[in-house]
Structure formats: structure tokens, C-alpha cells
BANU-878118 format. One record per residue (C-alpha): residue number from 0; residue in one letter; x, y, z. Coordinates in Angstrom, 2 decimals. Layout:
BEGIN
- NUM|A|X|Y|Z;
...
//
This chain:
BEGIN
- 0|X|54.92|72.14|8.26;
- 1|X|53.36|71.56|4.27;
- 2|X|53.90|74.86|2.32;
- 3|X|51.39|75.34|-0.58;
- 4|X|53.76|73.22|-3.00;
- 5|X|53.56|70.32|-1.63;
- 6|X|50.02|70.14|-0.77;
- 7|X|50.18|70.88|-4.72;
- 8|X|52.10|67.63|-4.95;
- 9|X|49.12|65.78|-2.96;
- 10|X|47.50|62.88|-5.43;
- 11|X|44.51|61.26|-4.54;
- 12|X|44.49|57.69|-3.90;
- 13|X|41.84|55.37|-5.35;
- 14|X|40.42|52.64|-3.06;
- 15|X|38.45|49.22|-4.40;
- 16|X|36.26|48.78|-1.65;
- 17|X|35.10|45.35|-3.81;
- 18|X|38.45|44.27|-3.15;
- 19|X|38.55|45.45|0.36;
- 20|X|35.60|43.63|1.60;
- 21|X|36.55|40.39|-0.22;
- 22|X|39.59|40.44|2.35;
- 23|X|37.47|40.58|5.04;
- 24|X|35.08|37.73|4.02;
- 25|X|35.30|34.16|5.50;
- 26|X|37.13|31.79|3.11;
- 27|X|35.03|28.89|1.59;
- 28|X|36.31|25.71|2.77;
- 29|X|37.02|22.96|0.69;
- 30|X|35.00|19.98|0.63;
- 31|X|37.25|17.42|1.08;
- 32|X|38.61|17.95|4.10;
- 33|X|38.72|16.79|7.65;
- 34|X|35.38|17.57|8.96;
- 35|X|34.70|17.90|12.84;
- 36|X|31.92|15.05|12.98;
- 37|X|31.89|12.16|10.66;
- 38|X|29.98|13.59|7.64;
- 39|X|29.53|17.02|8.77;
- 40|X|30.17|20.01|11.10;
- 41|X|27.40|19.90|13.31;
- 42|X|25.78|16.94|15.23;
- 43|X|22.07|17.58|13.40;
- 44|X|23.77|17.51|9.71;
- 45|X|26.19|14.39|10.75;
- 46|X|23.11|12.36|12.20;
- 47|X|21.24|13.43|8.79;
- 48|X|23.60|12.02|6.90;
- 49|X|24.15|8.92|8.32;
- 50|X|20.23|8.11|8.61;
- 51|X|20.53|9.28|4.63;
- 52|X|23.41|7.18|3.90;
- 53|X|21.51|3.70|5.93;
- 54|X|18.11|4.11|4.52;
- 55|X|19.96|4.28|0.83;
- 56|X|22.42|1.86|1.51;
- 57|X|19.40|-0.62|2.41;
- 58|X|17.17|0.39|-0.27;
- 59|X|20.16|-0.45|-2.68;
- 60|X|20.76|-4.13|-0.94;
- 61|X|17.40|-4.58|-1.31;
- 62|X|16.92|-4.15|-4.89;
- 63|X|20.28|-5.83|-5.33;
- 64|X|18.48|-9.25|-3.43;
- 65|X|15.55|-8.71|-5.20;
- 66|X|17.10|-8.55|-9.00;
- 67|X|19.22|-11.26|-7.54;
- 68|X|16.26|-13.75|-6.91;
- 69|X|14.12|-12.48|-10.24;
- 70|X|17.21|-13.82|-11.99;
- 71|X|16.37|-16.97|-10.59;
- 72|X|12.93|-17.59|-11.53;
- 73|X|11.86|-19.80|-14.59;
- 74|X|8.90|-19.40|-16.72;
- 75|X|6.23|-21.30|-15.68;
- 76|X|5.30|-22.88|-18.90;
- 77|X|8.69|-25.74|-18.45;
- 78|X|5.66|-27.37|-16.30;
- 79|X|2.70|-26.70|-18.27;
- 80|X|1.74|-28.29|-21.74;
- 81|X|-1.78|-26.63|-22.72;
- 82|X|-2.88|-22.97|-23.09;
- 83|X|-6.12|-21.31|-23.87;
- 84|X|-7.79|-17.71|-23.64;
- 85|X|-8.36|-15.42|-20.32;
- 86|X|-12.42|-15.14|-20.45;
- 87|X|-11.85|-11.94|-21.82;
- 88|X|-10.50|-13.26|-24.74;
- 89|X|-7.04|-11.17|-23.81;
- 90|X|-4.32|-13.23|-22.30;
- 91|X|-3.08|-16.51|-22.92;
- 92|X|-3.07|-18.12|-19.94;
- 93|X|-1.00|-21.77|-19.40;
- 94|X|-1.71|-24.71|-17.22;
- 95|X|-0.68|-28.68|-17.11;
- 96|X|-3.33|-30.91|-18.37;
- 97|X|-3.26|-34.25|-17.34;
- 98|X|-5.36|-37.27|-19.63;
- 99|X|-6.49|-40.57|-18.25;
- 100|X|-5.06|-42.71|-20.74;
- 101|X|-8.46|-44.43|-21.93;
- 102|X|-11.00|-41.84|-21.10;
- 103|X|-14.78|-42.52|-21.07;
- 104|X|-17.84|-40.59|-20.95;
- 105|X|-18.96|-38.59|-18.13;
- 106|X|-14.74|-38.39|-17.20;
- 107|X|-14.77|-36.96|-13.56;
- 108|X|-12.43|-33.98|-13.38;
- 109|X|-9.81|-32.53|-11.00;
- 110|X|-8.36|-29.01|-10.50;
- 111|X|-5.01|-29.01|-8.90;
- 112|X|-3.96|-25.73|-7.20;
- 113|X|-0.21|-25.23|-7.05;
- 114|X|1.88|-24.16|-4.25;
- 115|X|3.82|-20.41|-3.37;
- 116|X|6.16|-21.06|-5.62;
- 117|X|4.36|-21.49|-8.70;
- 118|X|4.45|-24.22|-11.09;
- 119|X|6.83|-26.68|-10.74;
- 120|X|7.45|-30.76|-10.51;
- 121|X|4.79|-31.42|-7.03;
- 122|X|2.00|-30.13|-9.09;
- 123|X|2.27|-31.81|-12.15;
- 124|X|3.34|-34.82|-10.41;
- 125|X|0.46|-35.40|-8.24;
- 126|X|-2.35|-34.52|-11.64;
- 127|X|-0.52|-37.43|-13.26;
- 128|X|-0.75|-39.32|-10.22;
- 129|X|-4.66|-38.80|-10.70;
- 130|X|-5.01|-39.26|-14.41;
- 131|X|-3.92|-42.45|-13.73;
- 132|X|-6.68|-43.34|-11.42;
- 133|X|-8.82|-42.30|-14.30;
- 134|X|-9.71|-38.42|-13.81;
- 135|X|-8.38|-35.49|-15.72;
- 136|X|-6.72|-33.54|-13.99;
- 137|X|-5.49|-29.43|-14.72;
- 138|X|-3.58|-27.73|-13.02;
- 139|X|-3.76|-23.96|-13.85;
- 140|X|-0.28|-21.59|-13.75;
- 141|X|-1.86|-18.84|-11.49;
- 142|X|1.27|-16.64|-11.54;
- 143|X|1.15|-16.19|-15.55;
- 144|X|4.34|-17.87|-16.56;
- 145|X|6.75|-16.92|-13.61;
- 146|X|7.71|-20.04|-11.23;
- 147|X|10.56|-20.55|-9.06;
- 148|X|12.22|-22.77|-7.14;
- 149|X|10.46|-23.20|-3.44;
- 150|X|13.35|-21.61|-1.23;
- 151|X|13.56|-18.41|-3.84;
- 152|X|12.51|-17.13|-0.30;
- 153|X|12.74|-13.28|-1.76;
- 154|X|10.61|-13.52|-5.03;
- 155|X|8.09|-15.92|-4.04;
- 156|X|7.33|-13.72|-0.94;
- 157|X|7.26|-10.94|-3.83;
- 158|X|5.16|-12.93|-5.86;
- 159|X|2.40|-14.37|-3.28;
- 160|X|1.77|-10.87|-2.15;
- 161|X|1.57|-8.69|-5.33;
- 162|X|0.00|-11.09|-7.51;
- 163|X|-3.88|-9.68|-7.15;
- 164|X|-6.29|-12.12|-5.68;
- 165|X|-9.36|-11.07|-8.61;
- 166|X|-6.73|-11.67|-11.44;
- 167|X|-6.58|-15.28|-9.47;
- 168|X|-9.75|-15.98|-9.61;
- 169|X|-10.59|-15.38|-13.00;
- 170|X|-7.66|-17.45|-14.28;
- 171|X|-9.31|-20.19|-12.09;
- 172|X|-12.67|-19.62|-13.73;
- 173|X|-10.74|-20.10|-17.30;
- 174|X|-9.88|-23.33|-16.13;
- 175|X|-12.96|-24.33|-15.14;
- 176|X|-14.22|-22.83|-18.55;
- 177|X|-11.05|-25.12|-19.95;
- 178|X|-12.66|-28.09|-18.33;
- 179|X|-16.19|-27.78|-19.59;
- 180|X|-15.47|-27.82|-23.14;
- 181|X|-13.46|-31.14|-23.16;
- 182|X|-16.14|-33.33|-24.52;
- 183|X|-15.79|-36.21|-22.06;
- 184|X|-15.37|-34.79|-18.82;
- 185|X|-19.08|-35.08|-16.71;
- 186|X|-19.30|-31.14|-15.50;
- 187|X|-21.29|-31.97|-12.22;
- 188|X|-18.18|-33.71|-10.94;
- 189|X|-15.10|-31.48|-10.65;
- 190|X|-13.28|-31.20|-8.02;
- 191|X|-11.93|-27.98|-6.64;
- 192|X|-8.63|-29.46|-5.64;
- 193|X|-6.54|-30.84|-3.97;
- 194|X|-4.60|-27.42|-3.67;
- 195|X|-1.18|-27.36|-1.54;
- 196|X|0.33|-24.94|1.17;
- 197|X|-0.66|-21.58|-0.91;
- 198|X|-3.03|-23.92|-3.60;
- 199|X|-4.71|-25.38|-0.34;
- 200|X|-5.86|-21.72|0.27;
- 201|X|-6.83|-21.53|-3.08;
- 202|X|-8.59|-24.43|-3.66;
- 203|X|-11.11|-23.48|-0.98;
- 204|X|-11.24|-20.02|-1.94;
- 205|X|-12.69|-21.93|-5.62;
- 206|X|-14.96|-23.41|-3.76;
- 207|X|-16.74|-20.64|-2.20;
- 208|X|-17.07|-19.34|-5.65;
- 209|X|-18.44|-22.12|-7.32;
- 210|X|-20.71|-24.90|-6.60;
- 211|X|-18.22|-28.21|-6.91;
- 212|X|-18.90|-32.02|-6.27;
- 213|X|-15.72|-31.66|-3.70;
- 214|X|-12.86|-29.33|-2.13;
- 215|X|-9.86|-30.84|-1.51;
- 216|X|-7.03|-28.57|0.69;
- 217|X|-3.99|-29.37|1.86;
- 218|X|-2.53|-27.06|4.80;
- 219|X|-4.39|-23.90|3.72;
- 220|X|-4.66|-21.33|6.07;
- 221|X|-7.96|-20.23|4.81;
- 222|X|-9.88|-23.06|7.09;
- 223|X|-9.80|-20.19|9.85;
- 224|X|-12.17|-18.11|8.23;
- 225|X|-14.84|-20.60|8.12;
- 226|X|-14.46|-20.68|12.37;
- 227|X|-17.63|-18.67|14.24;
- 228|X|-17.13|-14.90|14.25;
- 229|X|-17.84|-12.76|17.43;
- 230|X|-20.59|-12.96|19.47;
- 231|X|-21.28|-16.45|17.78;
- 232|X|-22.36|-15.05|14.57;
- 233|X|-22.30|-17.58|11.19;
- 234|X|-19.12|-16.69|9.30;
- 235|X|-19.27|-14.77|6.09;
- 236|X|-16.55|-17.25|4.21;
- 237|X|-19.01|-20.12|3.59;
- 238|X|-20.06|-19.02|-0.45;
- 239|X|-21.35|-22.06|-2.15;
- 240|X|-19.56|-24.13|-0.21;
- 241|X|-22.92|-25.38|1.62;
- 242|X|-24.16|-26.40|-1.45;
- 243|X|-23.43|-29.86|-1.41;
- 244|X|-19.33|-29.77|-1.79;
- 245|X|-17.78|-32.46|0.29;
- 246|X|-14.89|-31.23|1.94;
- 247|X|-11.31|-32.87|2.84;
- 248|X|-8.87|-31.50|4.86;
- 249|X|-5.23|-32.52|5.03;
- 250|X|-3.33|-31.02|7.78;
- 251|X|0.17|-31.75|9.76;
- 252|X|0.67|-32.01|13.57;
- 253|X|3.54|-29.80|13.85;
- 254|X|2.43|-27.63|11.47;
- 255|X|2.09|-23.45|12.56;
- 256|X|0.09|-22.18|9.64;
- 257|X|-2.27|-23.46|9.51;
- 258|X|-2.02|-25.19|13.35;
- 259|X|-3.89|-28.09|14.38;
- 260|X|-6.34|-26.07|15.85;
- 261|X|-7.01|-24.26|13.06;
- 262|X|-7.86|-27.84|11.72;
- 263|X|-10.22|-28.91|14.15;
- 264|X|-12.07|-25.11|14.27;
- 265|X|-12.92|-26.02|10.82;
- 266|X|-14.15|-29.46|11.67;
- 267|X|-16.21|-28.27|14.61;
- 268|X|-17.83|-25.50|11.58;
- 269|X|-18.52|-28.50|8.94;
- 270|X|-20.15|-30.45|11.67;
- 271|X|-22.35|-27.34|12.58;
- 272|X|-23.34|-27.44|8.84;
- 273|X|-24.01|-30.87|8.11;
- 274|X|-21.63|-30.86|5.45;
- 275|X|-20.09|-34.42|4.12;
- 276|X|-16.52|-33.98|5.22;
- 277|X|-13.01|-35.75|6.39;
- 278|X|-10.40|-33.81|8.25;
- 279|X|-7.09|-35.43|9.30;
- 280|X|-4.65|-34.71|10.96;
- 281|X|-1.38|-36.43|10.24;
- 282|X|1.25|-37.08|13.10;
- 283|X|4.78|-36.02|13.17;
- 284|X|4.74|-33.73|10.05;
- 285|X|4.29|-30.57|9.43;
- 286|X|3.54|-28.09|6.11;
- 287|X|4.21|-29.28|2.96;
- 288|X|4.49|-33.13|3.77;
- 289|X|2.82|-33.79|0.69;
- 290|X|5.27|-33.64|-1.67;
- 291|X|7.35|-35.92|-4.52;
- 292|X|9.96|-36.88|-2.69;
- 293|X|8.36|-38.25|0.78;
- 294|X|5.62|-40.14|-1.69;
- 295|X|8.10|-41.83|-3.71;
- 296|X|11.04|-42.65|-1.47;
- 297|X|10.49|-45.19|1.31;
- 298|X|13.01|-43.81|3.36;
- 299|X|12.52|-40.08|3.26;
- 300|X|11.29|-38.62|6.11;
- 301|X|7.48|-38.49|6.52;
- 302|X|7.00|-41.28|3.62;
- 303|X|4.10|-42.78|5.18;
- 304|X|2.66|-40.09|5.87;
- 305|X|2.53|-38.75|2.29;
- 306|X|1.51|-42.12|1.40;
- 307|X|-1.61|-42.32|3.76;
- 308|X|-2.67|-38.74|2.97;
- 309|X|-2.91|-39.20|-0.65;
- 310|X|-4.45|-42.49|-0.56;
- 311|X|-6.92|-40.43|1.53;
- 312|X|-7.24|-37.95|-1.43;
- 313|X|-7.99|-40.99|-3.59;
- 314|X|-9.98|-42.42|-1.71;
- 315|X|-12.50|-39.23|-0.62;
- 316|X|-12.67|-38.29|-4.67;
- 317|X|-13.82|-41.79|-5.50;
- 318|X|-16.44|-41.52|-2.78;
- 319|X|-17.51|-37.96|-3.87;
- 320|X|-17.48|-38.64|-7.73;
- 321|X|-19.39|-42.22|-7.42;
- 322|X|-22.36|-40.77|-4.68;
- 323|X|-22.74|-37.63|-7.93;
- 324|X|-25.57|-38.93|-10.13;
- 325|X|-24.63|-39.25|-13.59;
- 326|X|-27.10|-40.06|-16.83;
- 327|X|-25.32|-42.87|-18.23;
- 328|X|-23.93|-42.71|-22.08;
- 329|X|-24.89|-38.79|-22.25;
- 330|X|-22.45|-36.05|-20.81;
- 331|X|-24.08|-33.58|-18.49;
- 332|X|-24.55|-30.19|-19.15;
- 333|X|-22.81|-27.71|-16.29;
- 334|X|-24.46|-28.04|-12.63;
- 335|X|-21.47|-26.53|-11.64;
- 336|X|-22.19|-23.17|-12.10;
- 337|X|-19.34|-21.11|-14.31;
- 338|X|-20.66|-18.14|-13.07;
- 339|X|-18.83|-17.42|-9.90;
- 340|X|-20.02|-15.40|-6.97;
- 341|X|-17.75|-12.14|-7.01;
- 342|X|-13.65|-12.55|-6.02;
- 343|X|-12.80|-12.70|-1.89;
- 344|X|-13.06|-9.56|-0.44;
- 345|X|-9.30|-8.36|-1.19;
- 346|X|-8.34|-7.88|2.97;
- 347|X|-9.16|-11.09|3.42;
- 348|X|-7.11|-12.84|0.34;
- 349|X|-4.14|-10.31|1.33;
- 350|X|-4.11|-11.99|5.10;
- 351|X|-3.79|-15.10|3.73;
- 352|X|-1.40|-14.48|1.19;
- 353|X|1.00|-12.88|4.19;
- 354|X|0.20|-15.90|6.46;
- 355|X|1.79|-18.15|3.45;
- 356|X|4.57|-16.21|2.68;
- 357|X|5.49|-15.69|6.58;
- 358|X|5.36|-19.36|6.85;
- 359|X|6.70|-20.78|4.00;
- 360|X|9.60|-18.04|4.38;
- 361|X|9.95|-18.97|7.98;
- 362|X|11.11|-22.65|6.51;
- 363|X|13.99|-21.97|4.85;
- 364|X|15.27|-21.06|8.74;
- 365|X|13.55|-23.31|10.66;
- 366|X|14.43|-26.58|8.22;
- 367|X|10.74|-27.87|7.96;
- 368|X|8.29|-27.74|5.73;
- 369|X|9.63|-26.37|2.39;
- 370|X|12.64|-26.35|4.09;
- 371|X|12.53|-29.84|5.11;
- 372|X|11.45|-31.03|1.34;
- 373|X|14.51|-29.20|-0.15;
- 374|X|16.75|-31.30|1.73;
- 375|X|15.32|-34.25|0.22;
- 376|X|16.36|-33.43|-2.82;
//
């Protein structure tokens, strides 16, 4: 029983309900430590993560392979030896010019398209080849000073489908423009060509554009677009092609892009025309046969081959240059038109530039083509 002194005794008592309720709260748990799932607590967060941690993971290898290969790349101009103005009077462009060594009036000239890979030792090569048969011959660096080796499998793919198809064009057109102001070359006979794998796509692409004494492609995958649309309709891809170009066509049997029956579509659509033309098909070889090291070693694989197709190049661009009238003693002024119908509409240059790079990719695996020329080496 509390008598009336000790209730007097009685102090109150002060509580810290802060303090209180931080007992009763959940402590945090520290982040390193064992979790139940991999990454996480819960199944949803854990399978987060890990899609997170893959798509990052890959993005990084990527850019790794891809600052890998740009390492490897060269500039373009250790194969080129002239330069001269974009037609806007911007850029310096480069290229590798080629001289007959005793050149006369009335010169014919040649325009040699390069493959994927950008400038490099075929190219140049093969214009010498043809300055000594008397022509000049340029050959115009179409990736503006980047080149690389033909197996940089991960840059040229970079390369063949970023570089835009207009810019292209118009770097072709300074070429041309390049061409024309030499004082002996005869202007009404320039060849568009020949162009390889990539160039070969190029090269008839040029002449679409322009209005040349001949087209000269080797494995280009654009011959498809010159096959019969549906319902039978007259394809869209002919240009100035029809207007008096002679056409060659240099293709491999056990090629895949562009196949053999690519080939002979295109031959069927040239006949159709009445265009002067020549397509062959070589057996036994496939993309790229055309190359330095088949044409100059007897042994290499596909040497004959190489051989008989550019005698065949010879051979056509004789024929086309000597049926070309020419005024004797007095150089022509430009039949060949400078002023180009407009650039190829940009879907269809983009197919084509995938259809290279998925073949010429596909070669490094599959040992042929490119693949087959590096082991010549």
C-alpha cells in the first residue's frame, strides 16, 4: 500500500519514442553479402541483372573488336600517288594514276574501281597492268584515305556499309572530272572499269550514271538488278547504260554472290537490249579470282583462269576503244557526259553493300575467295 510520501517520491520517466521505433525497424543489409539468387533476392531482379550484365558485356567485346581492327587499317594514300579537289572544291580526295609510258593524242582512258577493302596492291597492280597496254588508267580511293588489309573482316564490313553511297558517287565523278582535264586522254573513250568484288558493283553503278564507251565488272552483285522485275516489267537500273556502253562481265563458277545465275540473268537482259556485250563465266573459281597473285604465279591456284579473264579485259577494251570514232590529231571535247544522272536510290546501294560484306566476310570461314587469295600470299 503507497502512502502519500512515496507517491511524492514518484519521478516521471522520459521516453524517446525516435529511439524506440528505430529498434523496431528492419536492419539494412549490407551489400556484399551472400545473396539468395545469383545477383539478387528475387528471380525478376536476378534475371535483370544478368540480361544487364550480357548485353554490356557484349557491347564492350564489341567495341573492344572493333578498336581492335581500326588499329589495323592503313591510310589509303601508301597506294595512291595523285590528289585533286572534291567538285565542291572541299576535300582532297586521292587516287592512283597510272601513265602509258609514251602517251599520244586522243589516249583512251580507264577507271579502275577497287575492292571492299579499299586501296591496296590488286588495284594499282592491274591500272599498271593497263598503262602498259597504252591507256591511262585511275583508280580513285573511294573510302577517303582508310584501306585495310582484305581479311580485316570487322572494319571492312564497318566500312562497306557506313561509307554513304552519294559521297561515292561524287568522288567517282571527281575522277572522271580528273580524267578530262589531262590534255591527252580522248574523253569519248573511258571506260567505267574494270571494278572488282565491291568495285565490280561500282563500276556498273558509274555506268548507269554516265554515258561511257564501256563497263567493265568483275563479280559485282549489282548485275541482279538489271534482271526483269515483276509481272515482266523493264527494270529501273538500266540509267545510261543503253546508251551505247559495251558491257563485260567477269564472273566465277563457284561463286555465291554474285552466282552464276545471277550472271546469265544479266546476259539474258543485255540480249533483250541489243546491247554490245561479253559475259563469261570462268570454271572452277569463285569471287575474287582476279587477283595479283593467281595472275603472276603459274602455280597458284586458279592461274589460268586469272590469266584468261584479263586477257579478256584486254581484249574487250581494245575492241570498245578502236570501234569509238576519234578525229585524228585533235582531242575530243566530252561525249561522255560529266553531268551524272542523280546517285542510286540509297535502298538499293545499301543491299548491295550488305551482299558484299556478307560475302566477302563469309570468306575468311569458308577459305575461298578473299579467303582463298590470302593464302596465296
Amino acid at each position: 500500500m503507497a502512502t502519500v510520501e512515496d507517491s511524492n517520491n514518484i519521478k516521471p520517466m522520459q521516453v524517446d519514442v525516435d529511439s524506440a521505433s528505430k529498434d523496431t525497424e528492419t536492419p539494412t543489409k549490407p551489400f556484399c553479402r551472400k545473396r539468395i539468387y545469383l545477383f539478387a533476392d528475387t528471380k525478376c531482379c536476378c534475371c535483370c541483372c544478368c540480361l544487364l550484365t550480357g548485353v554490356l558485356s557484349f557491347i564492350l567485346f564489341l567495341v573492344i573488336l572493333f578498336a581492335n581492327a581500326s588499329a589495323k587499317t592503313f591510310p589509303a594514300t601508301r597506294f595512291t600517288n595523285i590528289e585533286y579537289k572534291s567538285l565542291d572544291d572541299v576535300t582532297t580526295l586521292h587516287a592512283y594514276l597510272a601513265t602509258p609510258k609514251n602517251p599520244l593524242p586522243n589516249t583512251p582512258a580507264v577507271i579502275v574501281f577497287h575492292a571492299w577493302n579499299g586501296m591496296g596492291e590488286e588495284v594499282t597492280y592491274f591500272a599498271d597492268q593497263l598503262a602498259e597496254q597504252g591507256y591511262y588508267a585511275i583508280a580513285p580511293d573511294l573510302f577517303r584515305n582508310v584501306a585495310a588489309e582484305p581479311m580485316n573482316i570487322l572494319h571492312n564490313i564497318l566500312n562497306v556499309i557506313s561509307t554513304p553511297q552519294p559521297r561515292m558517287d561524287l568522288d567517282s565523278d571527281a575522277a572522271l572530272t580528273y580524267l578530262k582535264s589531262i590534255a591527252n586522254i580522248d574523253a569519248s573513250r573511258i571506260s567505267s572499269g574494270p571494278g572488282f568484288c565491291f568495285g565490280g558493283t561500282q563500276s556498273l553503278m558509274f555506268a548507269t550514271r554516265h554515258t561511257m564507251a564501256a563497263a567493265v565488272t568483275c563479280y559485282g552483285t549489282y548485275a541482279s538488278e538489271f534482271h526483269q522485275v515483276d509481272g515482266g516489267k523493264e527494270s529501273p537500273a538500266w540509267g545510261k547504260l543503253t546508251g551505247g556502253t559495251k558491257v563485260l562481265g567477269i564472273y566465277g563458277e563457284l561463286d555465291t554472290a554474285p552466282a552464276p545465275e545471277v550472271a546469265l540473268g544479266f546476259e539474258k537482259a543485255l540480249v533483250k537490249k541489243g546491247m554490245v556485250h561479253n559475259i563469261t563465266i570462268y570454271p572452277d573459281v569463285g569471287h575474287a579470282f582476279i587477283n595479283p597473285e593467281s595472275y603472276k604465279d603459274e602455280k597458284a591456284i586458279g592461274h589460268s583462269q586469272a590469266k584468261g579473264a584479263w586477257q579478256e579485259i584486254i581484249t574487250f577494251l581494245k575492241m570498245s576503244f578502236d570501234n569509238t570514232t576519234i578525229i585524228s590529231g585533235k582531242r575530243r571535247e566530252l561525249e561522255l557526259d560529266v553531268v551524272a544522272m542523280e546517285s542510286i536510290p540509297w535502298h538499293v546501294a545499301f543491299k548491295h553493300r550488305i551482299k558484299c560484306a556478307w560475302k566477302c566476310s563469309k570468306d575468311h570461314f569458308t577459305k575461298t575467295g578473299h579467303g582463298e587469295r590470302m593464302q596465296l600470299k
